[in-house]
PQR file of N, CA, C, O and H, with PARSE charges and radii, in Angstrom:
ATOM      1  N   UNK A   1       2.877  -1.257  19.443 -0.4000 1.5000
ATOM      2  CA  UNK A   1       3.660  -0.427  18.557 -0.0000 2.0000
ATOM      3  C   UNK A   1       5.101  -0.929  18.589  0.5500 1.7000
ATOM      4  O   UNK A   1       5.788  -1.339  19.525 -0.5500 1.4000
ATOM      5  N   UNK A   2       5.362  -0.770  17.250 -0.4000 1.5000
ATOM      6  CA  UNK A   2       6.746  -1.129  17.348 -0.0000 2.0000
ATOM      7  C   UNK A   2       8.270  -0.523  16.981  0.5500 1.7000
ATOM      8  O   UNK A   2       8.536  -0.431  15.782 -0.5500 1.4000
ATOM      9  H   UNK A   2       4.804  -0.437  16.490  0.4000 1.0000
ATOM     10  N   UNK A   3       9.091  -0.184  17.776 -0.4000 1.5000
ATOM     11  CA  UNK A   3      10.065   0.460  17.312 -0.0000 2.0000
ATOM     12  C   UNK A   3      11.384   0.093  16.525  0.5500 1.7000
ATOM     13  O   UNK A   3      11.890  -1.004  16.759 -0.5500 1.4000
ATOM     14  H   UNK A   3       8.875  -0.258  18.750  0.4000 1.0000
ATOM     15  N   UNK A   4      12.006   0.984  15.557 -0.4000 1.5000
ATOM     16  CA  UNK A   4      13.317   0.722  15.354 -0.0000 2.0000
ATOM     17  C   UNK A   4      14.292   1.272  15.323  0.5500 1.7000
ATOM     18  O   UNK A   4      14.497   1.823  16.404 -0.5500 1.4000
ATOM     19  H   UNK A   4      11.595   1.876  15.367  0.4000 1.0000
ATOM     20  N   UNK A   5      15.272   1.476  14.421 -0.4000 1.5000
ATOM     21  CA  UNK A   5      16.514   2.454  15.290 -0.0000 2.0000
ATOM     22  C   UNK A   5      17.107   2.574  13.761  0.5500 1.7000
ATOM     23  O   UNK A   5      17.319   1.509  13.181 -0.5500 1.4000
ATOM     24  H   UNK A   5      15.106   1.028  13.543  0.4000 1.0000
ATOM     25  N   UNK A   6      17.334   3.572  13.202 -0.4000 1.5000
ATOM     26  CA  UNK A   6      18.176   3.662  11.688 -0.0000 2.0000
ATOM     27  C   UNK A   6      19.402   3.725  12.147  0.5500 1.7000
ATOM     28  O   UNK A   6      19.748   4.370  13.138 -0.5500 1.4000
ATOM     29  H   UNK A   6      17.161   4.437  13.673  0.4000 1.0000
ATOM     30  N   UNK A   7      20.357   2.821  11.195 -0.4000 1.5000
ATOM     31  CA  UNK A   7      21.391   2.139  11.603 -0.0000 2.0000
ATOM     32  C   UNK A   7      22.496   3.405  10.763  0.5500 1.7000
ATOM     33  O   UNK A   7      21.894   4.187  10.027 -0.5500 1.4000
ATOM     34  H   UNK A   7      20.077   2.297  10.391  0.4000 1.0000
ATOM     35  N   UNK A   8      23.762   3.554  10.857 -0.4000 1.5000
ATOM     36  CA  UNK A   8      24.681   5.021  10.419 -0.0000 2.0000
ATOM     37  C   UNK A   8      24.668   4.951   9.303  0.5500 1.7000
ATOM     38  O   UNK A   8      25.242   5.933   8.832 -0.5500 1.4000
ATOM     39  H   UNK A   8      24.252   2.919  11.455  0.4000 1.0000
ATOM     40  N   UNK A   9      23.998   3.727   7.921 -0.4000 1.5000
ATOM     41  CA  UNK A   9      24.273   3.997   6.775 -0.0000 2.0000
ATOM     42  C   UNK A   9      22.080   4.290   6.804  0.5500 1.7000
ATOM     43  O   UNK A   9      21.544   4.103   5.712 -0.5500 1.4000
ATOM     44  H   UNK A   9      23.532   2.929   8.303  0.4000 1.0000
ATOM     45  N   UNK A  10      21.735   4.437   7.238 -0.4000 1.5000
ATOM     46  CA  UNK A  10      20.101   4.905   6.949 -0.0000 2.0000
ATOM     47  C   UNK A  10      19.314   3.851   6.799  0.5500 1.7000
ATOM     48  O   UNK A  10      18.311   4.015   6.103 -0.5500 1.4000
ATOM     49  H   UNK A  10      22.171   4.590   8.125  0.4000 1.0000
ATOM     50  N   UNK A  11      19.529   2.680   7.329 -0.4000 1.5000
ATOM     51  CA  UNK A  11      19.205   1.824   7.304 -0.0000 2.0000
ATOM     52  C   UNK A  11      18.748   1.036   8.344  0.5500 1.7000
ATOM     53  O   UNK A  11      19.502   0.584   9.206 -0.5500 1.4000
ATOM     54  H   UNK A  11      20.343   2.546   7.894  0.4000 1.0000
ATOM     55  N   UNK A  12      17.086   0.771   8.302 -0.4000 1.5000
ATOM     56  CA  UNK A  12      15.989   0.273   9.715 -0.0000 2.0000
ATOM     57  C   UNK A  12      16.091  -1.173   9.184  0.5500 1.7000
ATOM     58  O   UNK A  12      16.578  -1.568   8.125 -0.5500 1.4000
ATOM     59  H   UNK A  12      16.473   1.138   7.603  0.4000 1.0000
ATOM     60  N   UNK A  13      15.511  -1.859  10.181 -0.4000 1.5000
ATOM     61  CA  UNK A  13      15.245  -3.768   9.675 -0.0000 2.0000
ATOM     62  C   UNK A  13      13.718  -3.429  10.486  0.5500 1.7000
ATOM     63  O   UNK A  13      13.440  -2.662  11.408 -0.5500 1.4000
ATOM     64  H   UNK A  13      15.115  -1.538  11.042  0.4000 1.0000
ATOM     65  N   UNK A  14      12.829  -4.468   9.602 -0.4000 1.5000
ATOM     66  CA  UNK A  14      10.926  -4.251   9.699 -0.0000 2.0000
ATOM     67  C   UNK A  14      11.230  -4.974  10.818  0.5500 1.7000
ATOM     68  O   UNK A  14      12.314  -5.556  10.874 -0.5500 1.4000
ATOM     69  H   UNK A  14      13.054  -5.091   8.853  0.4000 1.0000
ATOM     70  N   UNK A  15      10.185  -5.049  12.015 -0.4000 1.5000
ATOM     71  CA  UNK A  15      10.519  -6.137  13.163 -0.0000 2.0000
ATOM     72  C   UNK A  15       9.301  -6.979  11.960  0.5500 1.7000
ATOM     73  O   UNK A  15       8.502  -6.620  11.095 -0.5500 1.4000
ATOM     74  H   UNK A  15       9.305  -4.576  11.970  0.4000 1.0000
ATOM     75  N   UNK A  16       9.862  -8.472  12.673 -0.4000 1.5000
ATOM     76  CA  UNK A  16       9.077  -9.784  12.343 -0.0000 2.0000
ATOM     77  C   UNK A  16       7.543 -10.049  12.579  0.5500 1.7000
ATOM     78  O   UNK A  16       6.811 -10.940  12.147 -0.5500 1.4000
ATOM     79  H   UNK A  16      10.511  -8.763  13.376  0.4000 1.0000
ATOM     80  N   UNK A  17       7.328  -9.089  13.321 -0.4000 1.5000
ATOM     81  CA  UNK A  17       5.874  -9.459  13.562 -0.0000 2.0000
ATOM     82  C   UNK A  17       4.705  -8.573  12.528  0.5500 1.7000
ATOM     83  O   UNK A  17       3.553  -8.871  12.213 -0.5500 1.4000
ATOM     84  H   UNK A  17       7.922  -8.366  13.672  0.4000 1.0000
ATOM     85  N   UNK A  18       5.741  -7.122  12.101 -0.4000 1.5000
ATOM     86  CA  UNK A  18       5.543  -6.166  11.080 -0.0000 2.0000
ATOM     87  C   UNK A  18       5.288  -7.190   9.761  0.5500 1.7000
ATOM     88  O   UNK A  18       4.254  -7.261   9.096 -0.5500 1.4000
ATOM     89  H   UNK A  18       6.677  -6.881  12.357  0.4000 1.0000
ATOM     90  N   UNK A  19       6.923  -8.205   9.521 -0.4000 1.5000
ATOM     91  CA  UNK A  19       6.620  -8.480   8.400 -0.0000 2.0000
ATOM     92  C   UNK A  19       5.637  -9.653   8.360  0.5500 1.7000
ATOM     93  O   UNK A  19       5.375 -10.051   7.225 -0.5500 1.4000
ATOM     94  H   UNK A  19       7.762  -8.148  10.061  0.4000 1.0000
ATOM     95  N   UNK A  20       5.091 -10.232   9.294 -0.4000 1.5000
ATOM     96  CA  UNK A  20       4.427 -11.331   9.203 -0.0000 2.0000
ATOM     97  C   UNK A  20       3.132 -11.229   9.020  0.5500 1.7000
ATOM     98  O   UNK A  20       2.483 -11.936   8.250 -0.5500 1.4000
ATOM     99  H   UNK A  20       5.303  -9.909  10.216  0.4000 1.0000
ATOM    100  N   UNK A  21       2.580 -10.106   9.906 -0.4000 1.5000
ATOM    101  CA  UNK A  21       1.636  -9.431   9.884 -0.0000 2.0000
ATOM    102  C   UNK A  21       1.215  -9.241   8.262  0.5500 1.7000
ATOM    103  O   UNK A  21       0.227  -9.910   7.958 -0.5500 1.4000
ATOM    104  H   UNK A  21       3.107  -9.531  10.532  0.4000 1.0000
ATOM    105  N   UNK A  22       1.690  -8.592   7.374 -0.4000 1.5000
ATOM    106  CA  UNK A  22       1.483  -7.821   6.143 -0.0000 2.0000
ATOM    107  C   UNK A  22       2.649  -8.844   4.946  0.5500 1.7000
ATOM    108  O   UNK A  22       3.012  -8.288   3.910 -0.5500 1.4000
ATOM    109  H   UNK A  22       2.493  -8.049   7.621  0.4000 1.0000
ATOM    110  N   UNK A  23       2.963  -9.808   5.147 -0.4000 1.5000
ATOM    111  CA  UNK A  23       3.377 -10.646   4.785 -0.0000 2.0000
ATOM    112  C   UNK A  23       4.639 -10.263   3.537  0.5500 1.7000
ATOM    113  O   UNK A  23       4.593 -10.646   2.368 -0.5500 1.4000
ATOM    114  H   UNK A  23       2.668 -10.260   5.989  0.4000 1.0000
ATOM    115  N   UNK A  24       5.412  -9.663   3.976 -0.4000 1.5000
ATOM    116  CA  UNK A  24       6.550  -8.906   3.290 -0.0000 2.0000
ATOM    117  C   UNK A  24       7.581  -9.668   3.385  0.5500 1.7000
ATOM    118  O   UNK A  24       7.942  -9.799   4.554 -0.5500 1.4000
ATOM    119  H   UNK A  24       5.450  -9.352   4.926  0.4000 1.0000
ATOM    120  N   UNK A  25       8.105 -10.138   2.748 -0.4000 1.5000
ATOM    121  CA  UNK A  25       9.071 -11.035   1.989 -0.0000 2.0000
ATOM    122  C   UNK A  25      10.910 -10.106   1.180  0.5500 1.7000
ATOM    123  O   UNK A  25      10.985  -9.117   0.451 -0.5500 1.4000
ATOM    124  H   UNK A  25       7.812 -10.032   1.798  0.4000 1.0000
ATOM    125  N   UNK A  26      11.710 -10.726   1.579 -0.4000 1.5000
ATOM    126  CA  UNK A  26      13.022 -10.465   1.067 -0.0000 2.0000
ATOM    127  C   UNK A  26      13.060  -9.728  -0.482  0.5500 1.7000
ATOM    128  O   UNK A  26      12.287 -10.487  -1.066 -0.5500 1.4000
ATOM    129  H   UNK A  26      11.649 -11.530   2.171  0.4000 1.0000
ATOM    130  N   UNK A  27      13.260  -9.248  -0.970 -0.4000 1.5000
ATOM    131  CA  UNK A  27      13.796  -7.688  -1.847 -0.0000 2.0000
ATOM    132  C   UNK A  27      11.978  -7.194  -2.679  0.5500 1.7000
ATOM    133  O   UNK A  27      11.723  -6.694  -3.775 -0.5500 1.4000
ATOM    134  H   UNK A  27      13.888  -8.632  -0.495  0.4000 1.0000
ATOM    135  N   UNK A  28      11.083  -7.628  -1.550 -0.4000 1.5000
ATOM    136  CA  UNK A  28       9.686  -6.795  -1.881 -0.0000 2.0000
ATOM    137  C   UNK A  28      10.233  -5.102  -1.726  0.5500 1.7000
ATOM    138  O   UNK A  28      11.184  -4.593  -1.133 -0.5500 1.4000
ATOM    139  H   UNK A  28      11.291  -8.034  -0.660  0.4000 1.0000
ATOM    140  N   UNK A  29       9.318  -4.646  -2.425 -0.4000 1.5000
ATOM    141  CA  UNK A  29       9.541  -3.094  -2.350 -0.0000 2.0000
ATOM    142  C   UNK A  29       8.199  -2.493  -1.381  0.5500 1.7000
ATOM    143  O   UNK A  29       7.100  -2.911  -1.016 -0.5500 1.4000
ATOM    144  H   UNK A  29       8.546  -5.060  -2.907  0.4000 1.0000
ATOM    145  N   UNK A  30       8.761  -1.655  -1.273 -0.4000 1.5000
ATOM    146  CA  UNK A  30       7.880  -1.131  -0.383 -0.0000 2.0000
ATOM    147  C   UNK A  30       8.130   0.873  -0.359  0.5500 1.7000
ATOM    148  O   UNK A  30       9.149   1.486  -0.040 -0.5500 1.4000
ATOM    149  H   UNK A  30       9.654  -1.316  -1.569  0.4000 1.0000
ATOM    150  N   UNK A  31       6.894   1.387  -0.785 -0.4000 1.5000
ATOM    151  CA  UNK A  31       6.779   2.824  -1.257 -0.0000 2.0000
ATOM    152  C   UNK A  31       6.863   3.714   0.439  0.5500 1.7000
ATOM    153  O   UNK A  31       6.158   3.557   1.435 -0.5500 1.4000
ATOM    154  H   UNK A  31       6.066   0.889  -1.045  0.4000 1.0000
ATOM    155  N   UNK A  32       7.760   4.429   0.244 -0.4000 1.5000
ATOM    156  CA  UNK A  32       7.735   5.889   1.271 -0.0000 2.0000
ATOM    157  C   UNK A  32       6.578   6.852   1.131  0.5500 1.7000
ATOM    158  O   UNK A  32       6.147   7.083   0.001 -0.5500 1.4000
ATOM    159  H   UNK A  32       8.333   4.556  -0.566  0.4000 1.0000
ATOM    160  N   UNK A  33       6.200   7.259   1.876 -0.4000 1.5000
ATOM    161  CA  UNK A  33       5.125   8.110   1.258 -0.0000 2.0000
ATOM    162  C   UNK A  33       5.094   9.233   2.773  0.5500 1.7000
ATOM    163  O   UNK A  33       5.160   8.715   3.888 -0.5500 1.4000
ATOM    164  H   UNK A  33       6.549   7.071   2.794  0.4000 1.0000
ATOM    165  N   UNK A  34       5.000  10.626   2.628 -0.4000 1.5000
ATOM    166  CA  UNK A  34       5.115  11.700   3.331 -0.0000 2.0000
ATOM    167  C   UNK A  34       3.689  11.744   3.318  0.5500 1.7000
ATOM    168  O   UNK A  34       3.031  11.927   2.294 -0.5500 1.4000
ATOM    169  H   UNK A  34       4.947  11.046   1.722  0.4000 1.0000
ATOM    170  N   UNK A  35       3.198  11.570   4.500 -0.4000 1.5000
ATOM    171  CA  UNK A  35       1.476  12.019   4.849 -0.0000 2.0000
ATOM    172  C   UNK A  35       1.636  12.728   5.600  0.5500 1.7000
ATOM    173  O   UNK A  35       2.388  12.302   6.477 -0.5500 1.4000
ATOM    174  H   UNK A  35       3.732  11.422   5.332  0.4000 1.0000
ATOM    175  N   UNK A  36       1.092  14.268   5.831 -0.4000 1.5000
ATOM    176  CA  UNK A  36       0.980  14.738   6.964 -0.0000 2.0000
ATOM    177  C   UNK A  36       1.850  14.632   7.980  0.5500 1.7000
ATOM    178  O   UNK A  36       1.458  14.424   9.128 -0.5500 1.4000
ATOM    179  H   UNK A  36       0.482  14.614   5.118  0.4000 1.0000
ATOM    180  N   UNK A  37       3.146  14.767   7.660 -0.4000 1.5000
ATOM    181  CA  UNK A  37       4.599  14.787   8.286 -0.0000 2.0000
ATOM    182  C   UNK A  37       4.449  13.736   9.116  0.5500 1.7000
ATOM    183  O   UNK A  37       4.387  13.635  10.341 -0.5500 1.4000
ATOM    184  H   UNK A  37       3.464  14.936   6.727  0.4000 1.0000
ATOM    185  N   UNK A  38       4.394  12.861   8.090 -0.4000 1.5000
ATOM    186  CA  UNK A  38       4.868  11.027   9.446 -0.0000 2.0000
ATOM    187  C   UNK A  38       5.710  10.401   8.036  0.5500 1.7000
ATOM    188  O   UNK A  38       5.938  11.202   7.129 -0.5500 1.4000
ATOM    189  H   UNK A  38       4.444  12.943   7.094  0.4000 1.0000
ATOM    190  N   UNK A  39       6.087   9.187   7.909 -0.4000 1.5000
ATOM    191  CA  UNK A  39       6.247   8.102   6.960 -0.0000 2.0000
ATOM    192  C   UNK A  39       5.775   7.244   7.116  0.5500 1.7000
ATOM    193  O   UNK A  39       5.915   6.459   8.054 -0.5500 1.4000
ATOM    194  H   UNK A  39       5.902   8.537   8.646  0.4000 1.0000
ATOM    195  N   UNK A  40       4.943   7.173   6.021 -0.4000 1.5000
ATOM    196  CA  UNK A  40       4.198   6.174   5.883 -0.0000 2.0000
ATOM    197  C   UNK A  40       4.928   4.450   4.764  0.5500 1.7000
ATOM    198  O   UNK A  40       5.037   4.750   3.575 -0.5500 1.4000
ATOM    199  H   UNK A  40       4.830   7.810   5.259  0.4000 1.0000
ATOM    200  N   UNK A  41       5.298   3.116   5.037 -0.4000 1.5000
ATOM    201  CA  UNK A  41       5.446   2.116   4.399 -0.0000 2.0000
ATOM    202  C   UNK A  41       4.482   1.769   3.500  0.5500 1.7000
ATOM    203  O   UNK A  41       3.596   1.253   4.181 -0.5500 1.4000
ATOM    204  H   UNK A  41       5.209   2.873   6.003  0.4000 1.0000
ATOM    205  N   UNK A  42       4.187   1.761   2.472 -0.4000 1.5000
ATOM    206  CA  UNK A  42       3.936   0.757   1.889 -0.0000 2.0000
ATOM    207  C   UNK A  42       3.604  -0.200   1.015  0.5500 1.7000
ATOM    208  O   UNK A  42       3.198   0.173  -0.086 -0.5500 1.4000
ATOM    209  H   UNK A  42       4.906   2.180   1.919  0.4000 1.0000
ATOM    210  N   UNK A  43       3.689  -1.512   1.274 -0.4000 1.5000
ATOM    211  CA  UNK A  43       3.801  -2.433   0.606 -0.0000 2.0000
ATOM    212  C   UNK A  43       3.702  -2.648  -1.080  0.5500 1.7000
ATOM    213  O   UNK A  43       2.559  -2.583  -1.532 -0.5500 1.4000
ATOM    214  H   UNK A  43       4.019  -1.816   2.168  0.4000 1.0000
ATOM    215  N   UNK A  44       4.191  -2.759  -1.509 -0.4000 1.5000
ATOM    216  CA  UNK A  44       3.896  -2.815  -2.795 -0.0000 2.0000
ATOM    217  C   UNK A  44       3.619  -4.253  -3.629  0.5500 1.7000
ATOM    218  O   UNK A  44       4.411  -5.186  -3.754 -0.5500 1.4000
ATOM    219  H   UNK A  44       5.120  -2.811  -1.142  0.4000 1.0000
ATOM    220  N   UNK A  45       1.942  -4.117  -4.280 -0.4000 1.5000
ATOM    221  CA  UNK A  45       1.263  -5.802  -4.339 -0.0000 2.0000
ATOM    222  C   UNK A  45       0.902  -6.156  -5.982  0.5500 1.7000
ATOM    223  O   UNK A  45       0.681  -5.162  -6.675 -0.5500 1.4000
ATOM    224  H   UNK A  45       1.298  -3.358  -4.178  0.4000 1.0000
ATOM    225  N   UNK A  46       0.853  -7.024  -6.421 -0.4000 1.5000
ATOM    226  CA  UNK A  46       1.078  -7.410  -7.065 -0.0000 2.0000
ATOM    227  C   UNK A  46      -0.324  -7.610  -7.880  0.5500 1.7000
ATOM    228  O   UNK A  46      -1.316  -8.273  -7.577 -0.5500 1.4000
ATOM    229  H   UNK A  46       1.032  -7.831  -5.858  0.4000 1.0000
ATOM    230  N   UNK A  47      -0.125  -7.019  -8.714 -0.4000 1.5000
ATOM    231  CA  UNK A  47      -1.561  -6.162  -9.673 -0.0000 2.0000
ATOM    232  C   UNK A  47      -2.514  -7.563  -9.957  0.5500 1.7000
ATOM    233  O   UNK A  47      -3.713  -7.420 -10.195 -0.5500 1.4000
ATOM    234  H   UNK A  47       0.681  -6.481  -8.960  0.4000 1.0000
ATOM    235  N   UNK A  48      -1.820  -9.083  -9.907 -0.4000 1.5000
ATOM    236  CA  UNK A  48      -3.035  -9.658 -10.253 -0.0000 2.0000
ATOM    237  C   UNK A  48      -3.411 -10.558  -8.864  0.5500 1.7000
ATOM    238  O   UNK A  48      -4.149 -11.541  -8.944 -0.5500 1.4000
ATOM    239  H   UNK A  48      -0.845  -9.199  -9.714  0.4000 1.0000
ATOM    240  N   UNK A  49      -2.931 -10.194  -7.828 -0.4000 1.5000
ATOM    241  CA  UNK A  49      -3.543 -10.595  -6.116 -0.0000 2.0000
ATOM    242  C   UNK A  49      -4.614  -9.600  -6.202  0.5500 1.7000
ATOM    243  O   UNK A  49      -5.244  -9.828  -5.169 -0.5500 1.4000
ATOM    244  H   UNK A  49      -2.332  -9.396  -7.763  0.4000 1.0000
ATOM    245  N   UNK A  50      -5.307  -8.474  -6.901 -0.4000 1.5000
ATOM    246  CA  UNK A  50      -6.294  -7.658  -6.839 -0.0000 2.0000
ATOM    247  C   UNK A  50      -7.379  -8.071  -8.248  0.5500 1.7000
ATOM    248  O   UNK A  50      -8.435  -7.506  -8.531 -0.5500 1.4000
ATOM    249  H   UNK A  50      -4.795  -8.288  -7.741  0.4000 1.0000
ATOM    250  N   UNK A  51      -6.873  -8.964  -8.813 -0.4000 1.5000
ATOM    251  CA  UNK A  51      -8.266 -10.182  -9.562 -0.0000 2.0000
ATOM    252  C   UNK A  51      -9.571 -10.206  -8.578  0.5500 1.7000
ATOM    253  O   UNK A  51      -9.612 -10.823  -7.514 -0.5500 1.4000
ATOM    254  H   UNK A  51      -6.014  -9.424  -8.584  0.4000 1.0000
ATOM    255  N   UNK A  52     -10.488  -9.525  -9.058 -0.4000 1.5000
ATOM    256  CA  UNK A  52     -11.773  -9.829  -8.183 -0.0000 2.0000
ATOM    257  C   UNK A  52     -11.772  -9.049  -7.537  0.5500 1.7000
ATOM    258  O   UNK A  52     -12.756  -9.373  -6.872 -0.5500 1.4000
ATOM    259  H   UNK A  52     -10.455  -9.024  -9.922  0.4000 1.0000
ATOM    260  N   UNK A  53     -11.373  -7.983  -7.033 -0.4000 1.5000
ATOM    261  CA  UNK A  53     -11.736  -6.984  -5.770 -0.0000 2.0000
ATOM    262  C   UNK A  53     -12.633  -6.068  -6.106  0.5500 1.7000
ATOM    263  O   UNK A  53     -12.617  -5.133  -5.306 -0.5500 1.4000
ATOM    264  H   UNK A  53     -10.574  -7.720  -7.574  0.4000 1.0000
ATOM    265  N   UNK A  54     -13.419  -5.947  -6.968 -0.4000 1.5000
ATOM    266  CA  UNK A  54     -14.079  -4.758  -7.297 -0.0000 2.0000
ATOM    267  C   UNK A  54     -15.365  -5.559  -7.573  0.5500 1.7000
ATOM    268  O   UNK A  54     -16.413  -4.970  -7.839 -0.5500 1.4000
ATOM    269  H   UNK A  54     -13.433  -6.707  -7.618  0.4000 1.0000
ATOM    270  N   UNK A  55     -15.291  -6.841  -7.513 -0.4000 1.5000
ATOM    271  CA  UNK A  55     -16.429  -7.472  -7.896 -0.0000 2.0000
ATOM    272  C   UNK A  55     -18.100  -7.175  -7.170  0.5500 1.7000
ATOM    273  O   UNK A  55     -18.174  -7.803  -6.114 -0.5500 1.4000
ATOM    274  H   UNK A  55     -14.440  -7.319  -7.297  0.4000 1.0000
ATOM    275  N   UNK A  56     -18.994  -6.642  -7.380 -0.4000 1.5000
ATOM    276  CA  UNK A  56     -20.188  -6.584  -7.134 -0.0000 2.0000
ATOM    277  C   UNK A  56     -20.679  -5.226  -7.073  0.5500 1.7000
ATOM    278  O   UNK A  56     -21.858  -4.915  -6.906 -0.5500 1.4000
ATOM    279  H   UNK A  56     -18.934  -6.131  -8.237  0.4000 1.0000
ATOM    280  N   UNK A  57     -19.283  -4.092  -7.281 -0.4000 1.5000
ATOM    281  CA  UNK A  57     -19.663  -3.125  -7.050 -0.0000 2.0000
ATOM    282  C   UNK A  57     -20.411  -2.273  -7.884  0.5500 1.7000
ATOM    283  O   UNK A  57     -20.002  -2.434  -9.034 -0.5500 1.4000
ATOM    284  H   UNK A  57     -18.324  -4.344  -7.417  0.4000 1.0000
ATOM    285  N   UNK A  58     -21.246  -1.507  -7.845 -0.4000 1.5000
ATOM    286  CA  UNK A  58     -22.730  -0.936  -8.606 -0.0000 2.0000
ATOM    287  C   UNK A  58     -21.561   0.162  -9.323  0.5500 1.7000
ATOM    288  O   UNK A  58     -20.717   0.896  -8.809 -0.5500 1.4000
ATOM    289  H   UNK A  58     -21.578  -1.376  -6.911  0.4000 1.0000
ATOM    290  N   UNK A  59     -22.034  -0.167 -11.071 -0.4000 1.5000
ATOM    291  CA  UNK A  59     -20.824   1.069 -11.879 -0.0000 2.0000
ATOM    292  C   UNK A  59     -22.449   1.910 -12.857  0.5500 1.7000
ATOM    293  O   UNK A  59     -22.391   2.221 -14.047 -0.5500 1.4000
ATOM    294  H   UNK A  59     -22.719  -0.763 -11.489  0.4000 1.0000
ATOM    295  N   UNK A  60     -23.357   2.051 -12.224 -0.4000 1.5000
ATOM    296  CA  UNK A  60     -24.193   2.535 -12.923 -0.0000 2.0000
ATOM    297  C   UNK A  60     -24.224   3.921 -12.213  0.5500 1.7000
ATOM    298  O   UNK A  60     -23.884   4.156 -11.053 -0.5500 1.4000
ATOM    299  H   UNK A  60     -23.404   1.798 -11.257  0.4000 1.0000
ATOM    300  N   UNK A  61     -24.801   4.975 -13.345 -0.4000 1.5000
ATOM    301  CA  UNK A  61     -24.218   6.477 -12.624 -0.0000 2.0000
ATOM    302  C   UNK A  61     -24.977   6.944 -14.157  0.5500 1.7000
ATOM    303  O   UNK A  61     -25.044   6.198 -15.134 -0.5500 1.4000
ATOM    304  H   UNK A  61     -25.077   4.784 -14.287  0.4000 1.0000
ATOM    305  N   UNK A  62     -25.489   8.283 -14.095 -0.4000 1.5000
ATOM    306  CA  UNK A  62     -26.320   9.126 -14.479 -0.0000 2.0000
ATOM    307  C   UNK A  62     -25.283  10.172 -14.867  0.5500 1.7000
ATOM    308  O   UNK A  62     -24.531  10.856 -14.172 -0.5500 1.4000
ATOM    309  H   UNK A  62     -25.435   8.889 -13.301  0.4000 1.0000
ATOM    310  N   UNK A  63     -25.479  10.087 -16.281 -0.4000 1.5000
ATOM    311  CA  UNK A  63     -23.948  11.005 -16.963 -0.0000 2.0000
ATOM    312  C   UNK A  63     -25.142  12.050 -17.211  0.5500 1.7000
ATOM    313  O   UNK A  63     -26.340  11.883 -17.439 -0.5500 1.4000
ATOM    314  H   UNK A  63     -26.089   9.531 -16.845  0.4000 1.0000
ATOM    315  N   UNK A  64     -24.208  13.380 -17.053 -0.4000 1.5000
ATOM    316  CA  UNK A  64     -24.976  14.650 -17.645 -0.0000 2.0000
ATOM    317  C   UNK A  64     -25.244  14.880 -18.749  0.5500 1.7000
ATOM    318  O   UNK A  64     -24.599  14.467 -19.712 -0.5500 1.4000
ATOM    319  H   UNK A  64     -23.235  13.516 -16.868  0.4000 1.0000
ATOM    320  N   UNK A  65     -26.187  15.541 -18.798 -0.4000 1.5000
ATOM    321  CA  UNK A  65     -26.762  16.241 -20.224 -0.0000 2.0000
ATOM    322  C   UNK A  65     -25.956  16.477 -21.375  0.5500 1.7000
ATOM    323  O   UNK A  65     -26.207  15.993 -22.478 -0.5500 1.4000
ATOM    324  H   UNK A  65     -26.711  15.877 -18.016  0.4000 1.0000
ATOM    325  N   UNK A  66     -24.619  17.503 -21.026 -0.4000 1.5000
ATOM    326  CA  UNK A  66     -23.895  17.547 -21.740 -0.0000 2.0000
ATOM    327  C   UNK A  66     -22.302  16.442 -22.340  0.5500 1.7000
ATOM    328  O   UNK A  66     -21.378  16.488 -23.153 -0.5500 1.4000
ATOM    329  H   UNK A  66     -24.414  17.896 -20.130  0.4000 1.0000
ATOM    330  N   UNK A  67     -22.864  15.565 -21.272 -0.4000 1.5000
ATOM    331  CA  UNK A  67     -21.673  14.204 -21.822 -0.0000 2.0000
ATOM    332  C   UNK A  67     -22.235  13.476 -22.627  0.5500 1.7000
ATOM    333  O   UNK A  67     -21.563  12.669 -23.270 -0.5500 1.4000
ATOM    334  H   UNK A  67     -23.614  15.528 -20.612  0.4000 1.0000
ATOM    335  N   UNK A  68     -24.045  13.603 -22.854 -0.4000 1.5000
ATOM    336  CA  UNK A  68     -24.854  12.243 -23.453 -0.0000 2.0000
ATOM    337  C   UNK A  68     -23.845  12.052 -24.723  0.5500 1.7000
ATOM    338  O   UNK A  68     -22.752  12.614 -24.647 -0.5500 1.4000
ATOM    339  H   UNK A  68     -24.591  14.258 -22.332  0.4000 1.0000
ATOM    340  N   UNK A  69     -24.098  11.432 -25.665 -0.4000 1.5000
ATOM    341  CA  UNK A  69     -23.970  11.554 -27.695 -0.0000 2.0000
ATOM    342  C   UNK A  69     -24.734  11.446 -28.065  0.5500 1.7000
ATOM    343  O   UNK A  69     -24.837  11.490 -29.291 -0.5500 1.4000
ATOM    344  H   UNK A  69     -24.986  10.976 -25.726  0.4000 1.0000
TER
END
C-alpha cells in the first residue's frame, strides 16, 4: 500500500510504482469517484484501447411477449 500526503494547495503526487503499474502518463485525467466513503482514482481510457473487448460475448436473450412486433 501506498501512501501520500496532500500538499497546502490540495495537491497529492501518484507514487511511481502507482503510475507504472496502471500506466498513467502526464496531464491524463483521472475521475474522483465517492464509493462508500473512500476515494476512489480513476483512470480515464481511451474509448478505442476498448476495440475488441466485448468480443465473443453471447448477445442472444429472449425478449418478452409484450416487446415482440
Amino acid at each position: 500500500m501506498e501512501t501520500v500526503k496532500v500538499s497546502s494547495k490540495y495537491q497529492i503526487v501518484i507514487p511511481k510504482s502507482i503510475r507504472k503499474e496502471f500506466n498513467i502518463k502526464p496531464s491524463q485525467r483521472l475521475f474522483f469517484i465517492n464509493y462508500m466513503g473512500r476515494i476512489e482514482l480513476i483512470p480515464e481510457v481511451d474509448i478505442r484501447s476498448l476495440k475488441g473487448a466485448l468480443k465473443g460475448m453471447d448477445t442472444t436473450f429472449e425478449r418478452d411477449e409484450e416487446d415482440r412486433i
